[in-house]
PDB file with SEQRES, HELIX, SHEET and CRYST1 records, atoms N, CA, C and O in Angstrom:
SEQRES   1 A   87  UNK UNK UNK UNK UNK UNK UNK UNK UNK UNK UNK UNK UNK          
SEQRES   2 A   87  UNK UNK UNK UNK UNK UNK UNK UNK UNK UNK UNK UNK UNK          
SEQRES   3 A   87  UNK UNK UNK UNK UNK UNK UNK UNK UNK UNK UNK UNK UNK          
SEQRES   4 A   87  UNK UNK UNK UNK UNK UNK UNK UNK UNK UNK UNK UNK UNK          
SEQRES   5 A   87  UNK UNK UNK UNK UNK UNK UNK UNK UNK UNK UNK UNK UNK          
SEQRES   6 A   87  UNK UNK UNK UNK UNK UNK UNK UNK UNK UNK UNK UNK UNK          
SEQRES   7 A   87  UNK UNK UNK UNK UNK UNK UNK UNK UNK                          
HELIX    1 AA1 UNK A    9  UNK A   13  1                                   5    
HELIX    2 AA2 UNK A   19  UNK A   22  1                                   4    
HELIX    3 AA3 UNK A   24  UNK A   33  1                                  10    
HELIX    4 AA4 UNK A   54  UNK A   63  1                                  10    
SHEET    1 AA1 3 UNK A  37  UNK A  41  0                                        
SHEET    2 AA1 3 UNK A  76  UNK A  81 -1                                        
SHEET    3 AA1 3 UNK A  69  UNK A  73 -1                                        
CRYST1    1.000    1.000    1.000  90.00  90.00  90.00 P 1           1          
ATOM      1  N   UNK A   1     -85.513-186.676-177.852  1.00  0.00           N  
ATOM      2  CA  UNK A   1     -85.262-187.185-176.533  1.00  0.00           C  
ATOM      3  C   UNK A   1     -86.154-188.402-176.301  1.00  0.00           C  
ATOM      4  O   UNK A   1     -87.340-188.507-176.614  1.00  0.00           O  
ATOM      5  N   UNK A   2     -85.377-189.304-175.697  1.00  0.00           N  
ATOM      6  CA  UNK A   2     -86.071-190.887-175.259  1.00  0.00           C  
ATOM      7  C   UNK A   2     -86.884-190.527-174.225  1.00  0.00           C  
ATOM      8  O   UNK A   2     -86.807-189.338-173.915  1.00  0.00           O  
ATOM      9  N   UNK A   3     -87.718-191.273-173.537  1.00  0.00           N  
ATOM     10  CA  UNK A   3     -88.563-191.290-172.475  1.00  0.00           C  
ATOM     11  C   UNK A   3     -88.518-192.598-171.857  1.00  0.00           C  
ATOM     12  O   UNK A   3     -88.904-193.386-172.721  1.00  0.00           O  
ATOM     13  N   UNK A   4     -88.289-193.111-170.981  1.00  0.00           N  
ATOM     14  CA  UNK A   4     -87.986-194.639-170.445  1.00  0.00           C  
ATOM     15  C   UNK A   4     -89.220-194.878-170.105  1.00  0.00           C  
ATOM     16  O   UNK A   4     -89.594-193.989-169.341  1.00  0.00           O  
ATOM     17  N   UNK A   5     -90.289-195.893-170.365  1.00  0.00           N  
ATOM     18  CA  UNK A   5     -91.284-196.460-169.665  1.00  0.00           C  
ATOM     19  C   UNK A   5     -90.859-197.226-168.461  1.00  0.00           C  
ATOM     20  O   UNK A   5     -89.762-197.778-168.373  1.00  0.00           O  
ATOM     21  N   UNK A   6     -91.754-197.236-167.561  1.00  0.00           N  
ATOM     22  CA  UNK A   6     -91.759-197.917-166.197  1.00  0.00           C  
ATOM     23  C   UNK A   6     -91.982-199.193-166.376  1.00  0.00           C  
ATOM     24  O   UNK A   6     -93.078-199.268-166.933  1.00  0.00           O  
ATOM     25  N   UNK A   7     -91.421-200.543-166.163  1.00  0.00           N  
ATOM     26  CA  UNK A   7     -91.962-201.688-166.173  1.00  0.00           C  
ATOM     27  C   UNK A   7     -93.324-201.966-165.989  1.00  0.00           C  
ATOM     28  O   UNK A   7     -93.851-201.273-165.119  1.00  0.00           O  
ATOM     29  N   UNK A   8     -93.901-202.614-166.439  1.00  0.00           N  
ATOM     30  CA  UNK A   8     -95.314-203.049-166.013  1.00  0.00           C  
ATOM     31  C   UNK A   8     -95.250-204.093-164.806  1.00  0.00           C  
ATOM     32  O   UNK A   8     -94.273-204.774-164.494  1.00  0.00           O  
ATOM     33  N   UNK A   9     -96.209-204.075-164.340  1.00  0.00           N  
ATOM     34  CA  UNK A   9     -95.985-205.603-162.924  1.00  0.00           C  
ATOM     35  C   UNK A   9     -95.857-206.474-163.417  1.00  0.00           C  
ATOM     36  O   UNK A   9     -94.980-207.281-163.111  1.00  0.00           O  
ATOM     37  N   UNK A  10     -97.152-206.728-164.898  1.00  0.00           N  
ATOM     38  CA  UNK A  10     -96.539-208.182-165.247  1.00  0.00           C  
ATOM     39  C   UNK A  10     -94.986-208.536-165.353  1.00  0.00           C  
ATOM     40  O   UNK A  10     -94.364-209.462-164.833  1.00  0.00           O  
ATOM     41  N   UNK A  11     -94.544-207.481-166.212  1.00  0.00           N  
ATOM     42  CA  UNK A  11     -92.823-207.497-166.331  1.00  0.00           C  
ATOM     43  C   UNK A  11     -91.954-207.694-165.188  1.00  0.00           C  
ATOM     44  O   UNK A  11     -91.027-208.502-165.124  1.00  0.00           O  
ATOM     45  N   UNK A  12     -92.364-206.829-164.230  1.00  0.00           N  
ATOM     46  CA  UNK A  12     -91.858-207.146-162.659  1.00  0.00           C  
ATOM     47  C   UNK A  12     -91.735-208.732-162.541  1.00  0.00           C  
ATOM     48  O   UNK A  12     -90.699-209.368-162.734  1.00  0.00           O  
ATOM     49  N   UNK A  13     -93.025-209.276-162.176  1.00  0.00           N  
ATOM     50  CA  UNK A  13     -93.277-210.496-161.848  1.00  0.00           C  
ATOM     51  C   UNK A  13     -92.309-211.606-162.619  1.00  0.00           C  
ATOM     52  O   UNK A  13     -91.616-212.427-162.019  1.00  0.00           O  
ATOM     53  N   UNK A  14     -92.405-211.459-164.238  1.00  0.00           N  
ATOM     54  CA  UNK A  14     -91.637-212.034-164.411  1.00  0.00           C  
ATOM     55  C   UNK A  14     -90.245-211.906-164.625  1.00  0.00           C  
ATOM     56  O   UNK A  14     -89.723-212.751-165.352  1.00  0.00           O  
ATOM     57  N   UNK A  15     -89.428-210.872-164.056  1.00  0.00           N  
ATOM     58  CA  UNK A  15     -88.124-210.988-163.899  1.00  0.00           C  
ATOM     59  C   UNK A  15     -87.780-211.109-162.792  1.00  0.00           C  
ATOM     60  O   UNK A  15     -86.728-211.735-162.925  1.00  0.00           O  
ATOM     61  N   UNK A  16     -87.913-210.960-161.820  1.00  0.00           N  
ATOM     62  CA  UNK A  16     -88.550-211.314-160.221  1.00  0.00           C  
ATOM     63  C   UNK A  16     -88.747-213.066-160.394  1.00  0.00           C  
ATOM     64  O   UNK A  16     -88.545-213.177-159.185  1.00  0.00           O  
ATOM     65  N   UNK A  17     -88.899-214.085-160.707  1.00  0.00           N  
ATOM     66  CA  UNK A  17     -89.459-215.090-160.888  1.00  0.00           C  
ATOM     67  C   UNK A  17     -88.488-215.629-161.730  1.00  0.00           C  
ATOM     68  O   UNK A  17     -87.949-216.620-161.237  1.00  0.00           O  
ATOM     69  N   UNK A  18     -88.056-215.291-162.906  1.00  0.00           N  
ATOM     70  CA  UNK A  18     -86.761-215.306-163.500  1.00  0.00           C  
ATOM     71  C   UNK A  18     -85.445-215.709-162.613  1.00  0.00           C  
ATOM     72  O   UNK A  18     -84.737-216.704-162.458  1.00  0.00           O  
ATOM     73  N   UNK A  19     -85.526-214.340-162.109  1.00  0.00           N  
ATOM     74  CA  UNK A  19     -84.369-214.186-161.180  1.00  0.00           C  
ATOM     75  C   UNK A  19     -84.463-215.299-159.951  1.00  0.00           C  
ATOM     76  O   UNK A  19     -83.392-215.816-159.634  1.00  0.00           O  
ATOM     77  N   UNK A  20     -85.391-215.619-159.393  1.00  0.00           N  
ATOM     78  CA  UNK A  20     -85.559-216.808-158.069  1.00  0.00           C  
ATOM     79  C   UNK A  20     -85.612-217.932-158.799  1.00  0.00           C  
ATOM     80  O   UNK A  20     -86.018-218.864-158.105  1.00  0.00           O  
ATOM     81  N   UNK A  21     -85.335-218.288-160.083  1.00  0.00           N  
ATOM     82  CA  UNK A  21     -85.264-219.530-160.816  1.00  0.00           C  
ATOM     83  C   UNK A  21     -84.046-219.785-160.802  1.00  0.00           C  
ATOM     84  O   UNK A  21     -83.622-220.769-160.195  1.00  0.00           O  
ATOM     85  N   UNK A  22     -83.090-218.782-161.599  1.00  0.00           N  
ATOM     86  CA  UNK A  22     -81.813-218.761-161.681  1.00  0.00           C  
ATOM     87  C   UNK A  22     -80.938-219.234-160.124  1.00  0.00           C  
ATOM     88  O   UNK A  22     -80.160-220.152-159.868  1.00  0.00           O  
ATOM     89  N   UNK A  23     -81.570-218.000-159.226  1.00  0.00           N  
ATOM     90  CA  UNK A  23     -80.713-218.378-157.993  1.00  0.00           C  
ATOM     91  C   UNK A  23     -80.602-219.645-157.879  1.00  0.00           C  
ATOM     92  O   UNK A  23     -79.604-220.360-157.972  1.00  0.00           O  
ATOM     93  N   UNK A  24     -82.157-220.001-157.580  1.00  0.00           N  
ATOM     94  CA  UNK A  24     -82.295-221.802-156.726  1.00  0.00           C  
ATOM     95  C   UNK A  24     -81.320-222.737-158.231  1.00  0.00           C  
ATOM     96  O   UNK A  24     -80.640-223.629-157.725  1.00  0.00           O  
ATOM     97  N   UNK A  25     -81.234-222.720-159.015  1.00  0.00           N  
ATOM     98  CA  UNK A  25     -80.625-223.796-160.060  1.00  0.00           C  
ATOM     99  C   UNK A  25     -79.120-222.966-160.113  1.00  0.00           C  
ATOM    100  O   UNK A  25     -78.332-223.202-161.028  1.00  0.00           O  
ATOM    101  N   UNK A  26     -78.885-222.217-159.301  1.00  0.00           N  
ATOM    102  CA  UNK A  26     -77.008-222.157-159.135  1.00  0.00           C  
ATOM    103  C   UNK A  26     -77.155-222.430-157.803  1.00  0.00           C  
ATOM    104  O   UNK A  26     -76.015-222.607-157.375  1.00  0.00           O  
ATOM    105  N   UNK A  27     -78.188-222.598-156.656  1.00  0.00           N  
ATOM    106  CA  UNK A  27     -77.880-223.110-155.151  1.00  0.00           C  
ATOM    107  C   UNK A  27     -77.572-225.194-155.485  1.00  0.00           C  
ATOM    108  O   UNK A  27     -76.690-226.043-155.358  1.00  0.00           O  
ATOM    109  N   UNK A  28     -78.883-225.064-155.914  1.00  0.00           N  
ATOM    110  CA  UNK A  28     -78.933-226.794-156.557  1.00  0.00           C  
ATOM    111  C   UNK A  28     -77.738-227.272-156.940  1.00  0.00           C  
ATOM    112  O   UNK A  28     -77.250-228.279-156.425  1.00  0.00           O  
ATOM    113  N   UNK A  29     -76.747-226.101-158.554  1.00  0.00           N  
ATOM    114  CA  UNK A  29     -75.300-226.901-158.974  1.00  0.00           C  
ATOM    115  C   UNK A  29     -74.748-226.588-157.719  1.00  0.00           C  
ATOM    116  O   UNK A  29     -74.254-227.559-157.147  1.00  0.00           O  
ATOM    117  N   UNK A  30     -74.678-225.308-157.011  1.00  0.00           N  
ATOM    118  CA  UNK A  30     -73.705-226.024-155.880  1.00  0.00           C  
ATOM    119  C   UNK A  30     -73.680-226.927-155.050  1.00  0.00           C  
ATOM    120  O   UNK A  30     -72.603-227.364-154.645  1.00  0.00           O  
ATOM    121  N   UNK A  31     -74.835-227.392-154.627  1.00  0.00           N  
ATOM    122  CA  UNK A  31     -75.349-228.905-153.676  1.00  0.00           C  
ATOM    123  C   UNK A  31     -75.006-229.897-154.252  1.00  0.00           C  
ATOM    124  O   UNK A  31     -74.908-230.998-153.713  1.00  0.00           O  
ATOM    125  N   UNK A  32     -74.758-229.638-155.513  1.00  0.00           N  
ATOM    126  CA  UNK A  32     -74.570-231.374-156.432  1.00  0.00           C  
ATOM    127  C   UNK A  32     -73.217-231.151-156.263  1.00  0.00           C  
ATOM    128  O   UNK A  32     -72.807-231.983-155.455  1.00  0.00           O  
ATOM    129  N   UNK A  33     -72.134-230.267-156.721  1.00  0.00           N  
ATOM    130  CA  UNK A  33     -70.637-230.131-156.824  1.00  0.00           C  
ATOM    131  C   UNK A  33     -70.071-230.479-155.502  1.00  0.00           C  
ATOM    132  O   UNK A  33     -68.922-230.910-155.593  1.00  0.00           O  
ATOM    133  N   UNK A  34     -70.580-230.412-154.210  1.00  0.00           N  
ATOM    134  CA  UNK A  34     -69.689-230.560-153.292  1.00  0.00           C  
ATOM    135  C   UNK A  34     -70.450-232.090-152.835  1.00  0.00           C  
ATOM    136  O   UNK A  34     -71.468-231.802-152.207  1.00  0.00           O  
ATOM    137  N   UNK A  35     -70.329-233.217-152.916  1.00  0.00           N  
ATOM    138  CA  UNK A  35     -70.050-234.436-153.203  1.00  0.00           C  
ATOM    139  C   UNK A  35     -69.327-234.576-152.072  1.00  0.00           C  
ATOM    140  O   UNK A  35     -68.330-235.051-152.616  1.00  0.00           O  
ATOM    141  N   UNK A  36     -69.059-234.540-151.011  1.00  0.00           N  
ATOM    142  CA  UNK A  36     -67.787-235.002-150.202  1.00  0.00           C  
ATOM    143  C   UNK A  36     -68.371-235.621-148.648  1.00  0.00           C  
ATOM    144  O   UNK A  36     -69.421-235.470-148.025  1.00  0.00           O  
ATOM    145  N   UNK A  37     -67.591-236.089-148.499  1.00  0.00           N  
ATOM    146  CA  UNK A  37     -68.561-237.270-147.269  1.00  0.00           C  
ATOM    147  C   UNK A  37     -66.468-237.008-146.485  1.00  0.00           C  
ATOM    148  O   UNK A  37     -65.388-237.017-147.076  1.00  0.00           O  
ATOM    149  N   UNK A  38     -66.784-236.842-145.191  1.00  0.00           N  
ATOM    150  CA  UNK A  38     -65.788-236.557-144.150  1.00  0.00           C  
ATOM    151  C   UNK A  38     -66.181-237.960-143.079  1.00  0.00           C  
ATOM    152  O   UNK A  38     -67.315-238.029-142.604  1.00  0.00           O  
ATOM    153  N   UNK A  39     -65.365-238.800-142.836  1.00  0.00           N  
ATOM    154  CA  UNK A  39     -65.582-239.710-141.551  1.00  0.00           C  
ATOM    155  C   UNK A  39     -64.349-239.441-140.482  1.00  0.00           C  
ATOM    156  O   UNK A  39     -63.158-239.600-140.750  1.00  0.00           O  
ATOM    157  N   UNK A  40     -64.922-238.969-139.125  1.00  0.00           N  
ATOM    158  CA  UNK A  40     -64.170-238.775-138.189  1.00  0.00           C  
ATOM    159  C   UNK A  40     -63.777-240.091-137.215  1.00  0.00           C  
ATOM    160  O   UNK A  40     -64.481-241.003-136.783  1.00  0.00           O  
ATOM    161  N   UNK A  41     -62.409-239.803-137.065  1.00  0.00           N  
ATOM    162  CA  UNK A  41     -61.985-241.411-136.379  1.00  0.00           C  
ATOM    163  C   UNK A  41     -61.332-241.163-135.129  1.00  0.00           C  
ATOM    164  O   UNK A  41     -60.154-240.835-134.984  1.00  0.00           O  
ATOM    165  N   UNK A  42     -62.425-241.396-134.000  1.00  0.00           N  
ATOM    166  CA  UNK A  42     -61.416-240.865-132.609  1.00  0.00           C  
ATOM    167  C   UNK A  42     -61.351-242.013-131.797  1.00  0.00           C  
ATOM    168  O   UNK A  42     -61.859-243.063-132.190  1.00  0.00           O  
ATOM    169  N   UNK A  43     -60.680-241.916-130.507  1.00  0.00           N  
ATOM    170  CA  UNK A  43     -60.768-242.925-129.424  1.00  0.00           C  
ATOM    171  C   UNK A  43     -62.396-242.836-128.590  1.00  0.00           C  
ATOM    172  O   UNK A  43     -63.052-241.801-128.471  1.00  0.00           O  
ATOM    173  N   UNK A  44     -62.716-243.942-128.181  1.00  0.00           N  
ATOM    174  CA  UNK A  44     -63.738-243.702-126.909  1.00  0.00           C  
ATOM    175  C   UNK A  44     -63.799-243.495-126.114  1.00  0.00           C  
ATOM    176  O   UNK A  44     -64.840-243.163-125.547  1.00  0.00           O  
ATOM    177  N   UNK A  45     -61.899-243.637-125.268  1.00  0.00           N  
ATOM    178  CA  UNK A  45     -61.960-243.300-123.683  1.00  0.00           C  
ATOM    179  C   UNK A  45     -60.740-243.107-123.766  1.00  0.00           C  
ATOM    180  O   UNK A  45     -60.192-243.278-124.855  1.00  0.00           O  
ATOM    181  N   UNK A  46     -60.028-242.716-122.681  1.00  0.00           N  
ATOM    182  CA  UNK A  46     -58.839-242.733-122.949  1.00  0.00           C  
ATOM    183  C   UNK A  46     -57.993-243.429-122.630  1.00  0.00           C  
ATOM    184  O   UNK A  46     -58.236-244.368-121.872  1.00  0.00           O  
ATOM    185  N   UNK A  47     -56.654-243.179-123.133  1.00  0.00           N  
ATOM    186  CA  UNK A  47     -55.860-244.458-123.008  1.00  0.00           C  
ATOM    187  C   UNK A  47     -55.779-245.428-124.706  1.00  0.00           C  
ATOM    188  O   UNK A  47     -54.820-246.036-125.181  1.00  0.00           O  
ATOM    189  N   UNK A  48     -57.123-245.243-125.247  1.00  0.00           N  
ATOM    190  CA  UNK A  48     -57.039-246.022-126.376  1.00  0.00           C  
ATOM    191  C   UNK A  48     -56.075-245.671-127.377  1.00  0.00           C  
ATOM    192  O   UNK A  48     -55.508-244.578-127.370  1.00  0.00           O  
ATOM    193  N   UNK A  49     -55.967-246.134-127.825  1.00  0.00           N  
ATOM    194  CA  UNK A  49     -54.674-245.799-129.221  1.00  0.00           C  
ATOM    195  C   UNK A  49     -55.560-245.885-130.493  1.00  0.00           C  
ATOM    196  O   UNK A  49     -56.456-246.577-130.978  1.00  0.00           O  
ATOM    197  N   UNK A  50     -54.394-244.200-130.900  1.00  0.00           N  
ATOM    198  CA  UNK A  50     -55.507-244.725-132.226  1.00  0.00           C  
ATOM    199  C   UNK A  50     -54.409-245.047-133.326  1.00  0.00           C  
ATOM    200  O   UNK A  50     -53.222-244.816-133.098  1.00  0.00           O  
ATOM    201  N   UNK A  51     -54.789-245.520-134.375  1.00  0.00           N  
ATOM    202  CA  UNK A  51     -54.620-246.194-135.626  1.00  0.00           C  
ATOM    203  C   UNK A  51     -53.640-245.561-136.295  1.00  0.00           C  
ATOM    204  O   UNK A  51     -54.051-244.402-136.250  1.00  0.00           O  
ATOM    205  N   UNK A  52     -52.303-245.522-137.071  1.00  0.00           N  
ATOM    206  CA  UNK A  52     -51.970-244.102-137.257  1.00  0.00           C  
ATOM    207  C   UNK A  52     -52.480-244.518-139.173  1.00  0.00           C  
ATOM    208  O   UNK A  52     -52.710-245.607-139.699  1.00  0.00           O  
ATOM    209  N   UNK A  53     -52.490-243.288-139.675  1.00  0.00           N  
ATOM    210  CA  UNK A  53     -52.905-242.859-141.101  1.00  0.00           C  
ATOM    211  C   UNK A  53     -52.602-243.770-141.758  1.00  0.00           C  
ATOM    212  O   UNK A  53     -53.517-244.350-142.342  1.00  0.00           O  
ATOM    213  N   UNK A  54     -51.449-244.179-141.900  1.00  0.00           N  
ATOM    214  CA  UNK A  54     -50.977-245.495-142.832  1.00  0.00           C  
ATOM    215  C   UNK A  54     -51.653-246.607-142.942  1.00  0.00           C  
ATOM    216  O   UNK A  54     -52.146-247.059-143.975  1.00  0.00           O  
ATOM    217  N   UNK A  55     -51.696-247.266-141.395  1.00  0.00           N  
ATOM    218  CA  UNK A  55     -52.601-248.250-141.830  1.00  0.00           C  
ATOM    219  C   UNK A  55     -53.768-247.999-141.759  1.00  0.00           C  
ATOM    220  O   UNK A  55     -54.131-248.995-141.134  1.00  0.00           O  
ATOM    221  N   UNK A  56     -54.848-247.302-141.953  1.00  0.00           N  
ATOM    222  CA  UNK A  56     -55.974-247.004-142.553  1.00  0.00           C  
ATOM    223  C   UNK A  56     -56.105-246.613-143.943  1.00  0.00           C  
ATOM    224  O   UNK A  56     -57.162-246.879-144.513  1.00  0.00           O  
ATOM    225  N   UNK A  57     -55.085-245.959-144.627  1.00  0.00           N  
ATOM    226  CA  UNK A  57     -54.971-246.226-145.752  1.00  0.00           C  
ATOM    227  C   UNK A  57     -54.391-247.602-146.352  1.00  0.00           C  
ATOM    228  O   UNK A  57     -54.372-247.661-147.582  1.00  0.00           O  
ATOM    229  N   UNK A  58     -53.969-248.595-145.715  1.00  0.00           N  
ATOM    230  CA  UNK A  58     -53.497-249.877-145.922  1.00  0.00           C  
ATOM    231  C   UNK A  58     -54.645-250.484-146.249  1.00  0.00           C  
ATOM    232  O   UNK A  58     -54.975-251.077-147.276  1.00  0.00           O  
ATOM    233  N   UNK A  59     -55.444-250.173-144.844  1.00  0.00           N  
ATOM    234  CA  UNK A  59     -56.940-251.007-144.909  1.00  0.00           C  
ATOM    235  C   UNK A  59     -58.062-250.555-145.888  1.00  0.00           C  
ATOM    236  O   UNK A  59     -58.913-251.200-146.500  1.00  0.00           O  
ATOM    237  N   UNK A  60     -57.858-249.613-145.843  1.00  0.00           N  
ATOM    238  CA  UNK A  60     -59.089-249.045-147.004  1.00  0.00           C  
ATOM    239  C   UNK A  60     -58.863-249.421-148.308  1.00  0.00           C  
ATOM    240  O   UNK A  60     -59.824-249.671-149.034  1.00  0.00           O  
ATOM    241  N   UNK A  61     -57.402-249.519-148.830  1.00  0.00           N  
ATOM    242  CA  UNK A  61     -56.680-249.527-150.206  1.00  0.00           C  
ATOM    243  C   UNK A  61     -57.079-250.924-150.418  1.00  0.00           C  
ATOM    244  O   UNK A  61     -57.633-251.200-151.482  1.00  0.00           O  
ATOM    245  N   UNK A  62     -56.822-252.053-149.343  1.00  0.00           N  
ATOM    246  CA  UNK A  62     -56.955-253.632-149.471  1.00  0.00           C  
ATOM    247  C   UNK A  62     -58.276-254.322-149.800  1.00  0.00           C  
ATOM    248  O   UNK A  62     -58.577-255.394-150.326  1.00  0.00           O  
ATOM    249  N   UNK A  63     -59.170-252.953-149.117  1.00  0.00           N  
ATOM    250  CA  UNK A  63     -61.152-253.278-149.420  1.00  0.00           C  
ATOM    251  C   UNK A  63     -61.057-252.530-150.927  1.00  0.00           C  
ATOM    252  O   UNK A  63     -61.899-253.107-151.616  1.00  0.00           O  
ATOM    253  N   UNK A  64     -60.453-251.587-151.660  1.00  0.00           N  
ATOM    254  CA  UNK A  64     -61.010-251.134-152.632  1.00  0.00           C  
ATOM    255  C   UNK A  64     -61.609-249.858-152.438  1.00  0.00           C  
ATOM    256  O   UNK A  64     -62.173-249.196-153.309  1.00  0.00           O  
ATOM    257  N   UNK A  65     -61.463-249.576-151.329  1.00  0.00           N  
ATOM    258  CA  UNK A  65     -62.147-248.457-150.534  1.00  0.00           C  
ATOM    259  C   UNK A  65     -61.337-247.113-151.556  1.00  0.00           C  
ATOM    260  O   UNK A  65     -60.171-247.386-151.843  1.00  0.00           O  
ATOM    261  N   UNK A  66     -61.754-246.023-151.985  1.00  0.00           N  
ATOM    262  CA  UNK A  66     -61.247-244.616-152.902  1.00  0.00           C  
ATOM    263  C   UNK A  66     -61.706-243.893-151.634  1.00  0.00           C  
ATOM    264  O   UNK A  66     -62.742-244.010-150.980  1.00  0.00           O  
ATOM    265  N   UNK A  67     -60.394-242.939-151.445  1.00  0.00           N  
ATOM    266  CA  UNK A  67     -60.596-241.972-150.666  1.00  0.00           C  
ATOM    267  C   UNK A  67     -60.089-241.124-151.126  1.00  0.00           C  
ATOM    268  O   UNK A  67     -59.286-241.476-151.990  1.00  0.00           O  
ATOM    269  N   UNK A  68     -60.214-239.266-150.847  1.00  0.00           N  
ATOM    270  CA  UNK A  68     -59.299-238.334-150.882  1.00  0.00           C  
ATOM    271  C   UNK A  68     -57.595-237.950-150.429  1.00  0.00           C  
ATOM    272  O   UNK A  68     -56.549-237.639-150.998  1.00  0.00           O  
ATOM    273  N   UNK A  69     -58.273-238.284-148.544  1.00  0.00           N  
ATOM    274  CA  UNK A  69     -57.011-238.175-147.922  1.00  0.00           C  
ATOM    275  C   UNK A  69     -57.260-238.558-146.427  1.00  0.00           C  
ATOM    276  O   UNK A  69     -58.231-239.178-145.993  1.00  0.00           O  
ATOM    277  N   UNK A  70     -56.581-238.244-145.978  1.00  0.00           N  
ATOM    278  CA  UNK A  70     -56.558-239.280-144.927  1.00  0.00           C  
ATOM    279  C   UNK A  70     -56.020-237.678-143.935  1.00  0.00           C  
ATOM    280  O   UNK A  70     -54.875-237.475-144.339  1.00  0.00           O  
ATOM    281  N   UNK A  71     -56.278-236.866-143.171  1.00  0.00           N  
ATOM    282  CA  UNK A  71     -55.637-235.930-142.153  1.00  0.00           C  
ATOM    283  C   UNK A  71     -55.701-236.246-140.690  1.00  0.00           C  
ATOM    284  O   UNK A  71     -56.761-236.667-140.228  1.00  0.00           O  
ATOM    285  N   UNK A  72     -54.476-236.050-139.794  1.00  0.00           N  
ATOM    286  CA  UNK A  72     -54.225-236.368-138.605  1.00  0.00           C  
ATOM    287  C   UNK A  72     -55.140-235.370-137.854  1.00  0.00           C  
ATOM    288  O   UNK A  72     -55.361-234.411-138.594  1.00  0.00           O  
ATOM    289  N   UNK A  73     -55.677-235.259-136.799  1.00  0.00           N  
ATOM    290  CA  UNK A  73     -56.289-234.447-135.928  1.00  0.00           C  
ATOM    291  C   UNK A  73     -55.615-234.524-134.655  1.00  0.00           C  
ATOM    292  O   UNK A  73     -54.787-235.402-134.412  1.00  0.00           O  
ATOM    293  N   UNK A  74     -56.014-233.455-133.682  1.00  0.00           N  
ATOM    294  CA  UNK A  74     -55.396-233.401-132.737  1.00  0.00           C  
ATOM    295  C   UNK A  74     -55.830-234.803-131.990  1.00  0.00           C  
ATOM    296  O   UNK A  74     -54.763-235.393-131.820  1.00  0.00           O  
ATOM    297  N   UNK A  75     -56.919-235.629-131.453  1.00  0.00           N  
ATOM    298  CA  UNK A  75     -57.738-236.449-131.396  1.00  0.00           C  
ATOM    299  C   UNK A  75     -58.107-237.124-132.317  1.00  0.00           C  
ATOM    300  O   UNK A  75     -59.234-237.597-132.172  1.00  0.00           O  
ATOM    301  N   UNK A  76     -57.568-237.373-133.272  1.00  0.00           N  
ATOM    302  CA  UNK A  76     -58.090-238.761-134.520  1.00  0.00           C  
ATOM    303  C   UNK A  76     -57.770-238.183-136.107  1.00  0.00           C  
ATOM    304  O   UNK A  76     -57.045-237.275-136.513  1.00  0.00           O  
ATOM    305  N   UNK A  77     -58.474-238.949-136.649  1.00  0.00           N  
ATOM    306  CA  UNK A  77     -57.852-238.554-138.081  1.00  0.00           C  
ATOM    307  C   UNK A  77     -59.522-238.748-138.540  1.00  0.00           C  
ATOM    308  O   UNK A  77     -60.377-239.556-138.177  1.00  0.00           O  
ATOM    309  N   UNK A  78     -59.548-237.358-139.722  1.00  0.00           N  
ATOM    310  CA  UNK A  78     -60.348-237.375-140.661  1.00  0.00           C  
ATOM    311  C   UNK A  78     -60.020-238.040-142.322  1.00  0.00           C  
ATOM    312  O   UNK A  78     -58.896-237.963-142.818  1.00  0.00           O  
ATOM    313  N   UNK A  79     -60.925-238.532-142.870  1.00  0.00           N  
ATOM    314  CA  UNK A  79     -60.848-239.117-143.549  1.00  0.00           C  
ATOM    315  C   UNK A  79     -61.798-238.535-144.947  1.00  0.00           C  
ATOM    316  O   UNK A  79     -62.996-238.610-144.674  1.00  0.00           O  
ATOM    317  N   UNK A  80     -61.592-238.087-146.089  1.00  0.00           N  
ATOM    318  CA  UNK A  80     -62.029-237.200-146.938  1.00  0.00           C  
ATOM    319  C   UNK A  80     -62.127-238.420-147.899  1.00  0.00           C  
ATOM    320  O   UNK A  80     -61.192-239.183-148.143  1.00  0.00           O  
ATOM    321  N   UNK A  81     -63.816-238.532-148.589  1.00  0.00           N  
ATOM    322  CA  UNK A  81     -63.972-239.657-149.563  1.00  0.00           C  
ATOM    323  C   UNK A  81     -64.503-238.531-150.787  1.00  0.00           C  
ATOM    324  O   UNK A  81     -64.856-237.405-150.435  1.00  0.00           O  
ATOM    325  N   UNK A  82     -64.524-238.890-152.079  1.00  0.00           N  
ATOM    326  CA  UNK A  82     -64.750-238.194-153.041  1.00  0.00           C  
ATOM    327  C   UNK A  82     -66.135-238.507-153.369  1.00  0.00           C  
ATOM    328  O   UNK A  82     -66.434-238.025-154.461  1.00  0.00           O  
ATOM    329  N   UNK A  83     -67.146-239.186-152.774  1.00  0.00           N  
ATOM    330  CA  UNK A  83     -68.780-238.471-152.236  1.00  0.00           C  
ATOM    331  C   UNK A  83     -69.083-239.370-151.066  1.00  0.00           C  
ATOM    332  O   UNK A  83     -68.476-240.120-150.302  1.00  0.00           O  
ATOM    333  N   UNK A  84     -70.610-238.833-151.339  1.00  0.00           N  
ATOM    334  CA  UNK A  84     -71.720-239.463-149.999  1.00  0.00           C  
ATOM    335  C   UNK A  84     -71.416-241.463-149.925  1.00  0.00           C  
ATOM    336  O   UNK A  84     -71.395-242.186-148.929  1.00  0.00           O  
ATOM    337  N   UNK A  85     -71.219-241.835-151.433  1.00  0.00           N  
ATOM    338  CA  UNK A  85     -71.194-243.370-151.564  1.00  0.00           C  
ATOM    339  C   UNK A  85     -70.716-243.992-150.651  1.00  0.00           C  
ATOM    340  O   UNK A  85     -71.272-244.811-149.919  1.00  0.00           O  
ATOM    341  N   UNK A  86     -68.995-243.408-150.646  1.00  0.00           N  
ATOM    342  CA  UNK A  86     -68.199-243.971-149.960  1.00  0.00           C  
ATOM    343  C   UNK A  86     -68.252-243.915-148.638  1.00  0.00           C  
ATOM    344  O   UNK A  86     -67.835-244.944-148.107  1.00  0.00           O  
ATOM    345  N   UNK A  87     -68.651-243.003-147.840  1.00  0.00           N  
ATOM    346  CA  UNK A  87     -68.695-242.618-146.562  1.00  0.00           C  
ATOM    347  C   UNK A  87     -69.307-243.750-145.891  1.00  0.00           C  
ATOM    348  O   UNK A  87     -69.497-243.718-144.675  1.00  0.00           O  
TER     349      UNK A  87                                                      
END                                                                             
């Protein structure tokens, strides 16, 4: 018959320490993977008109500007760039 020894603390400590390494460097790849920059486009008062999607993608396409997508809002359109650069 086996007998299991109890970890030692040192052992604790370092899998404990291990383990809070690992977490923070899979929190980190996820902070780097989501890359995405959102610009919201509304009126200032009302009455103003806003822009419709097309030509903001007209205008952005004519600067060189790379975007995701372009979505209507109830109040304006969001604008999805593929990172922080573009925003």
């Amino acid at each position: 018959m086996m007998v299991m020894k109890r970890p030692s603390l040192r052992q604790f400590c370092w899998l404990l320490g291990g383990s809070l390494l690992l977490g923070a460097l899979f929190w980190l790849w996820l902070a780097v993977q989501q890359q995405e920059a959102t610009l919201a486009i509304r009126p200032v008062g009302q009455g103003i008109g806003m822009p419709d999607g097309f030509s903001v993608w007209h205008h952005l396409d004519a600067n060189g500007i790379r975007f995701k997508s372009i979505t209507p809002q109830k109040d304006g359109l969001l604008i999805k760039f593929d990172s922080t650069a573009q925003g």
